[in-house]
N, C-alpha and C positions, 0 to 999 in steps of 0.2 A: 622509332617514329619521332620526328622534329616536332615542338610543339607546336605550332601551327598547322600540319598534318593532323596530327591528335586533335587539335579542335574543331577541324573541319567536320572529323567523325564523331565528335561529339556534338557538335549541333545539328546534323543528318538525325541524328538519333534522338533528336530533341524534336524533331520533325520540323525543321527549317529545310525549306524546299522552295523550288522558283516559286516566283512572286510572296513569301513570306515576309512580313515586315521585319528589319535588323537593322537595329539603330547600332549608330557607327562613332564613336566618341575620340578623338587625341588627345588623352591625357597628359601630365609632367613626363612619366615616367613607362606607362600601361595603355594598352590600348584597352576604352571603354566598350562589352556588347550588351544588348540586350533583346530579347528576342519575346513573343509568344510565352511566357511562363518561364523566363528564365533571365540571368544577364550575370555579368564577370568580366573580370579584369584579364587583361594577357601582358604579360610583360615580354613583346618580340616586336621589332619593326613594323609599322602599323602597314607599310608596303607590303610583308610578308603575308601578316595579317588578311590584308585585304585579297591579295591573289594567292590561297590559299583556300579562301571561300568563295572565291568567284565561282570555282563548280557547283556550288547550289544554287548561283544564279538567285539569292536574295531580291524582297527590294531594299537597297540599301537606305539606312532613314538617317539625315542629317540633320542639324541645326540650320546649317548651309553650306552649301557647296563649296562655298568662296573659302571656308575655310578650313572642310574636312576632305572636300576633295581636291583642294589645290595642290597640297603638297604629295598626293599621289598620284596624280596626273604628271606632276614635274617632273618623277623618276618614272613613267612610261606605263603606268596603270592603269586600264579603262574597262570601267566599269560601264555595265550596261541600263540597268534601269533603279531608280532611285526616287525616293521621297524627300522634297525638298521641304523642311516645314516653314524657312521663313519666304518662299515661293506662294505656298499654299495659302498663308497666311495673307499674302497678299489679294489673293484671289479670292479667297471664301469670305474676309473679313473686312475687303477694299483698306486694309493698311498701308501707310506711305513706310512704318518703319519696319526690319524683315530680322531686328534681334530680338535673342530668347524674351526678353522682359516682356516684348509688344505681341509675339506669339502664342506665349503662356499664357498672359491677360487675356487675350481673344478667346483662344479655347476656351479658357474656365468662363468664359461672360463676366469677367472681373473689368475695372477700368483700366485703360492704359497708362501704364504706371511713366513719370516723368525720367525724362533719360540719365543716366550717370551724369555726375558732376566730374570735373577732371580730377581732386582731389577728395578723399574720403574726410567725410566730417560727423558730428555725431547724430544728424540724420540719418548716416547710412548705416549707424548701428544701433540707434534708435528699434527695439524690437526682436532683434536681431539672436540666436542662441546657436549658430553656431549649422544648425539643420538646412539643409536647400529651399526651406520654405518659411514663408514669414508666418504669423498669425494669423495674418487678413488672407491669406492665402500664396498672395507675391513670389515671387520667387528673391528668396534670400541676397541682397545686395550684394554682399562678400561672396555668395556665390558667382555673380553675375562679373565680380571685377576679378575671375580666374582660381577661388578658391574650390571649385567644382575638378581642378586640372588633377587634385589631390584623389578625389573620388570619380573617376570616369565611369562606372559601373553604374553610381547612381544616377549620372547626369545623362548616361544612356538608357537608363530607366523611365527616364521624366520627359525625352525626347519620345519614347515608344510611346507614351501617354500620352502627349499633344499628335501625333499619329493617327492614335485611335479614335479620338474625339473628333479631329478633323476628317477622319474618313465618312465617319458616322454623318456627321453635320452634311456634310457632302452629300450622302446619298439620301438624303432629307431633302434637299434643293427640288422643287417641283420641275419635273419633266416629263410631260405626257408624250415624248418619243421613246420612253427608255426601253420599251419591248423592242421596236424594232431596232435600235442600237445593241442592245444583250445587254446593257446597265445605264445608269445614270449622266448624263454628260457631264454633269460639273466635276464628276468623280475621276471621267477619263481625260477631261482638260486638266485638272490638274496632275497628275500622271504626265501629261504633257507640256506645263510647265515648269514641273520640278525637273523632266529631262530637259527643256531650253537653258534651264539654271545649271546644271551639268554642262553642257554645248558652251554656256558662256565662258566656263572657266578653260574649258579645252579650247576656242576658236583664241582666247588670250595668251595661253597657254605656246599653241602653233601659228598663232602670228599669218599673216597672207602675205604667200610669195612677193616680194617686189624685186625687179634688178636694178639695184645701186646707179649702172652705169648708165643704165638706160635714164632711169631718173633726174640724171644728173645732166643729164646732156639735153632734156626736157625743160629743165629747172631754165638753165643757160638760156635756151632756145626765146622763152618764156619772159625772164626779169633778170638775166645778164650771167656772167660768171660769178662763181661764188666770191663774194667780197672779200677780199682779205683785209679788213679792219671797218670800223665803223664808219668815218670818213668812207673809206670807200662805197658802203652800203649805202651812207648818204646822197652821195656823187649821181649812182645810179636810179635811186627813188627823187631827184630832183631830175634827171633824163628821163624818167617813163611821164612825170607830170608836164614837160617841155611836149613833149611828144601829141601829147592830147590836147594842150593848152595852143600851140599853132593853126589849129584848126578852126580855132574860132578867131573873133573880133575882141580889141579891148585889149586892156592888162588883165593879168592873172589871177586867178582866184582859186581859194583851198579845194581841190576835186573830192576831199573828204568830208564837206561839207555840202548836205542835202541844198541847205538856201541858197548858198553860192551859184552852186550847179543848175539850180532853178535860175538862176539869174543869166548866167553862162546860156544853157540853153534860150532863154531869151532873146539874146543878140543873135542868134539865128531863127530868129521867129517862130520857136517852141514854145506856147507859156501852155505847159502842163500840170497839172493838181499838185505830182508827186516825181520824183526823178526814179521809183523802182523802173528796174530794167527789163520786166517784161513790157513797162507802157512803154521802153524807149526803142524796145527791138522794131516795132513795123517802122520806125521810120529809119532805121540805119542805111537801109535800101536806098533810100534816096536822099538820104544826108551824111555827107563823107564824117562832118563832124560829131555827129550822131556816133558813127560807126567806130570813130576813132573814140571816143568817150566808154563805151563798151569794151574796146581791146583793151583798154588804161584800166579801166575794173577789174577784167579776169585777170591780167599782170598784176596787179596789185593783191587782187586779193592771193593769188598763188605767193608772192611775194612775202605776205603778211603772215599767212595761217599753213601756207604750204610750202614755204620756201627752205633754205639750205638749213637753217637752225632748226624744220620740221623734220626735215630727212635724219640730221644729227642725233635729237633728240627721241625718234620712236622707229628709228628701221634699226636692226641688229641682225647679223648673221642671214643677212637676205630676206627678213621677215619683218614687216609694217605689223607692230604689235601698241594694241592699245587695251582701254579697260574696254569691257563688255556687260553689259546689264538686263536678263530676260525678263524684266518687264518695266521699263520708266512709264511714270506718270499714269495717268488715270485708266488711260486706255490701255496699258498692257504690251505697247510696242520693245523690241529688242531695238538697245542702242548700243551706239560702242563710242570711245574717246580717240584722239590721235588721228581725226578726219576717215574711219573708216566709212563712215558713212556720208561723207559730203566731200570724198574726194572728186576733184575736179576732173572734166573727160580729157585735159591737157596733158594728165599726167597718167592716166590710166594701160597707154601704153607701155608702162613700165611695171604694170602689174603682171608678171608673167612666172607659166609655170615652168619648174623645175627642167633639165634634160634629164627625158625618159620619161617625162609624165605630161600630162594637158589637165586644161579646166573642162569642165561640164556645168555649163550656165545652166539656169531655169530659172523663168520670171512667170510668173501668174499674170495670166491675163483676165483685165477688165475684173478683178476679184473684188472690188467692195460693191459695184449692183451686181455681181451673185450670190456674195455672199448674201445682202438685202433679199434676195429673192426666196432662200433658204430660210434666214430668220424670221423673215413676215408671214409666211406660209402663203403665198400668192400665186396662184397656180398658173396665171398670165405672164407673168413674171418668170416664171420657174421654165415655162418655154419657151421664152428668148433667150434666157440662157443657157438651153441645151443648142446652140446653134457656137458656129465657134465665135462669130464678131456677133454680141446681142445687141448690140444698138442697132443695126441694119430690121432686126424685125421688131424693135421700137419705136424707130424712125414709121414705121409703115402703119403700126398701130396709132401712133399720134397725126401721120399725117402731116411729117414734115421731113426736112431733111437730115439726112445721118448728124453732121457736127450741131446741128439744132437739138436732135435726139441726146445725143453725150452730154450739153448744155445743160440739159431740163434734168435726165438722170444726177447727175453731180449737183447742179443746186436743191435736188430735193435732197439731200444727203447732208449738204454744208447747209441751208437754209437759208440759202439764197432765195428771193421773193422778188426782185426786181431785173428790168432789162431784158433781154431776148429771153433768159430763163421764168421771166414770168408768166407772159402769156402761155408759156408750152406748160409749166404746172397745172393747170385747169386741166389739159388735157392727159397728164399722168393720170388726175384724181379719178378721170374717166376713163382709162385703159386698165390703170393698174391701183383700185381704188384700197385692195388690202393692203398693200405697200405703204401707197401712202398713211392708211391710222397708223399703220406701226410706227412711223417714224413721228407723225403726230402727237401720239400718247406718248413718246419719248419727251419729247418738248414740252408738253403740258408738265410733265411731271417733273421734268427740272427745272421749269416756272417755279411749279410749288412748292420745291424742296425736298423732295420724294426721292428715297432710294430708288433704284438700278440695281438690277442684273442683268450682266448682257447673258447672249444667248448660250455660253458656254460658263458662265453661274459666278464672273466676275462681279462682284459688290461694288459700285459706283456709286459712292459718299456725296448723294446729292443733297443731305439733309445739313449737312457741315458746312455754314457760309465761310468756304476757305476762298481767300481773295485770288491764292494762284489757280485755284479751277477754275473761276470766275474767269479769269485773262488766259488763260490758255487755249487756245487754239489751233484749229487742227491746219495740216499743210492745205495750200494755196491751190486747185487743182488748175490742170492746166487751161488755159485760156483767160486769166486774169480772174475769176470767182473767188473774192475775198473772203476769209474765213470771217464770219460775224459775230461778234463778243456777245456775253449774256450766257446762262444757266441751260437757260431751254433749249438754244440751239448747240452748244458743246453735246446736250444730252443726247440729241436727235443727233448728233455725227456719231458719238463714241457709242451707242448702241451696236453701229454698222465697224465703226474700224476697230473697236475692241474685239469684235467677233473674228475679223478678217485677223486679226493679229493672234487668237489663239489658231483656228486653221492653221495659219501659215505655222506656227509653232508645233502642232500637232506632223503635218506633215513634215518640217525639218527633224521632229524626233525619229520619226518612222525612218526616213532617208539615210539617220547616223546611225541607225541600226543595222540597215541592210547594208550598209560601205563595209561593214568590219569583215568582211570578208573580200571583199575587194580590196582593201590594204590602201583604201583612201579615205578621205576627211573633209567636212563640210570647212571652207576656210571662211565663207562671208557670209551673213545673214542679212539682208537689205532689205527691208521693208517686206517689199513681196517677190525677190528674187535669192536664190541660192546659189552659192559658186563651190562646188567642189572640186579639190583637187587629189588627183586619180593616177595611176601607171596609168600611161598610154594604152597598152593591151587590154587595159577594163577601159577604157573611156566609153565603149556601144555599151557594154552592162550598166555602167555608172548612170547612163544616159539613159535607158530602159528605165533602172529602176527609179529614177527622177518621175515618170510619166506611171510606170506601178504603184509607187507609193502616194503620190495622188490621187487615184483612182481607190487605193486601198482607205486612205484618210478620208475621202468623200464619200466611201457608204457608209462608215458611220457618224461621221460629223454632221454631216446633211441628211440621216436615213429618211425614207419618203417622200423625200422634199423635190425628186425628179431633177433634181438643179445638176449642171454639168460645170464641172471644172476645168480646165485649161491651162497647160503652161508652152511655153515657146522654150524651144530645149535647144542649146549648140553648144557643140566640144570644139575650144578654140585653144590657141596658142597663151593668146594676151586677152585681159579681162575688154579690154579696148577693140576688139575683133569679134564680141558678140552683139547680136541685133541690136537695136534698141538702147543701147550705152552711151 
């Protein structure tokens, strides 16, 4: 019996069984385990290691994914469900950092200890004997800068411990739904973001199909042929500015320049606030210079952020491969680098599946007023959104028209208070007056400095006058509703989109669960859309189970809450070929 075989059977026998916690360590030399009343060193392929235990189907417990399970993912390993601790930690503890030092500090309720310096000095031996742990409790410095790689046993020891304590804290988290869910929510979001933390490393991992030539003949189409020298790339960025700059009156002025442009538009009798291009789009209609000022943008900026030095630098072997991250910023959202997420619709026709396979889209529809309707517990609420478009029986409620209904919904959310969405507020507070305290007491409390939990038991650091939470704000929704700076109203959004961002995660896990038998893979995670790519012969399974696993994710996510979910599902060729793109 190989050893890896023998230890399989020897942790069965230890009573490691699905969902048992097994922390997972890559040592110098050994791989680290530890388990339930037990933990050891293996000296075999930590690859071996790991699909050699896949049949007890573990949860497997990391420090992080990004760096236990990257390198077994690389060689074709996938693993199914896992504990992320610096995921977790993120979540139960609203931490911005997700290493061991800021993870272990949380657990114990110790303070978050100051991060490595780049060179070791005699602060960092200051106390120091040589143990994984300091005096004050700490985790050992010379542990934390690799001397742990000596001892994986132990360091997968100390990983089972932050496990436990965070499991427990977890189901401490007050939820007066946990009966009709069968446990706690905060317990089973995070469960569901330590597998987005997994997903991230695998969607970076498999990269999204792109075709080269496609792209490249887009590129062309767009802001010219590829330059061959810089001179040349000059040549062509002084013709796209020519281009835009004819249209108007006068000599020439920097188009990269807001005042300019403000000026520019001018001479054609625009004087507007600001040159953003959703104020500039009504008038393109009937301003060629308008129009042409907008075409000069999207060339540019494809130019600038997507152009042939972008293709160069992040497509490899047919695959748009960037970093991935399950959860940036306060709220919780999945982002990625390398424009996965802001690629432009110009180019997106080159986002295309393999021969012999297709995409299966899914976008969520209208998901942050239901998710709103789910977390406020608003039972008005909760049945507009069992209909599939809920603003139609909003609009009816309030007594005006549908895009007036979307208006007033969205600015209660962003905290918007003025302009067409004002007047319709008065009448949410009278249609849907539990919705609106919820989002209220959200605001109030991040007036006052007050923590946050969203509704799935993310800790939201309102009490921290951090200046980047202060400025940060949420996206722009459509129709020009500014997002508006300040404590209270960030609180009163990311109540609602930190919620909508663990769903959408919860369901993306469920979905990469049921593919593994389909022999397909979530390749893009957008906001509130998924794009998986599938054999053609599963594209109707792939495409079912997008709409099952929704429905599966919404009776517990939302148990009792009567709230309906919805996604718009097409298997297409090109990511460019589904609705809504």
């Amino acid at each position: 019996m190989t050893v890896p075989a023998a230890l399989a059977a020897e942790l069965a026998a230890a009573g490691v069984v699905r969902g048992t916690p097994l922390a997972f360590v890559l040592g110098a030399s050994a791989v680290g385990l530890a388990w339930p009343g037990g933990a050891r060193e293996v000296a075999a392929p930590p690859a071996e290691v790991a699909a050699a235990l896949a049949g007890l189907d573990p949860r497997w417990t990391w420090w992080a994914a990004r760096e236990t399970a990257a390198p077994l993912v690389a060689v074709g390993v996938r693993l199914r469900t896992c504990w992320d601790l610096g995921a977790v930690g993120r979540l139960l503890h609203g931490l911005r950092r997700d290493d061991p030092a800021a993870v272990w500090a949380a657990a114990r309720g110790l303070a978050e200890p100051d991060r490595l310096r780049g060179e070791t000095d005699l602060f960092d031996v200051d106390g120091e004997d040589g143990s994984a742990l300091r005096g004050d409790g700490q985790l050992s410095r010379e542990w934390l800068r690799g001397a742990w790689r000596l001892e994986p046993g132990r360091w997968a020891a100390l990983a089972l411990d932050v496990q436990a304590r965070q499991e427990a804290e977890l189901c401490a988290v007050a939820d007066p739904r946990a009966v009709a869910r069968g446990g706690p929510l905060a317990l089973l979001t995070a469960l569901a973001e330590s597998a987005a933390a997994l997903l991230a490393v695998e969607l970076e991992a498999d990269g999204l199909p792109l075709d080269t030539a496609v792209a490249g003949a887009l590129l062309t189409d767009v802001v010219g042929p590829r330059p061959t020298s810089a001179e040349d790339d000059a040549v062509q960025r002084r013709a796209r500015d020519a281009e835009a700059l004819r249209h108007f009156p006068g000599g020439p002025v920097d188009l990269r320049s807001p005042l300019q442009v403000k000026d520019l538009l001018a001479r054609v009798g625009l004087v507007l606030p600001d040159t953003r291009s959703w104020r500039l789009e009504p008038h393109a209609a009937t301003s060629p210079a308008v129009a042409a000022l907008l075409r000069w943008r999207r060339a540019e900026r494809t130019a600038t952020t997507y152009g042939w030095g972008w293709l160069d630098r992040h497509v490899s072997a047919g695959r748009l491969r960037g970093e991935w991250r399950a959860a940036d910023g306060a709220s919780g959202r999945m982002t990625a680098s390398a424009g996965l997420h802001n690629l432009p619709a110009e180019l997106r026709p080159a986002v295309r599946a393999a021969d012999g396979w297709s995409f299966v889209r899914a976008d969520l529809g209208q998901v942050e007023p239901r998710v709103l309707a789910a977390v406020s517990g608003d039972t008005g609420l909760a049945g507009a959104a069992r209909e599939d478009d809920m603003y139609a029986p909003v609009a009816a409620a309030l007594g005006c028209d549908r895009p007036t209904a979307k208006v007033a919904v969205l600015a209660a959310m962003y905290g918007q208070t003025s302009g067409t969405a004002g007047a319709a507020l008065k009448d949410l507070d009278r249609a849907y007056p539990v919705a609106m305290a919820y989002l209220r007491r959200a605001e109030e409390a991040g007036q006052r400095g007050t923590d946050l939990r969203t509704y799935g038991g993310r800790l939201l650091r309102l009490s921290r006058a951090e200046p980047s939470l202060r400025s940060q704000s949420a996206p722009e929704p459509h129709g020009g509703l500014q997002s508006p700076p300040g404590h209270g109203r960030f609180a009163r959004n990311a109540v609602v989109q930190g919620a909508a961002a663990e769903l959408f995660k919860a369901w993306a896990a469920t979905v990469r669960d049921g593919l593994r038998p389909l022999g397909g893979a979530v390749v893009l995670c957008l906001h509130d859309e998924l794009l998986l790519h599938v054999p053609t012969a599963q594209a109707g399974a792939a495409a079912r189970l997008l709409v099952d696993a929704l429905d599966a994710t919404a009776h517990w996510w939302a148990a009792g809450s009567a709230v309906r979910f919805v996604a718009d599902v097409a298997v297409v060729q090109s990511w460019a070929d589904a609705k809504g793109t």
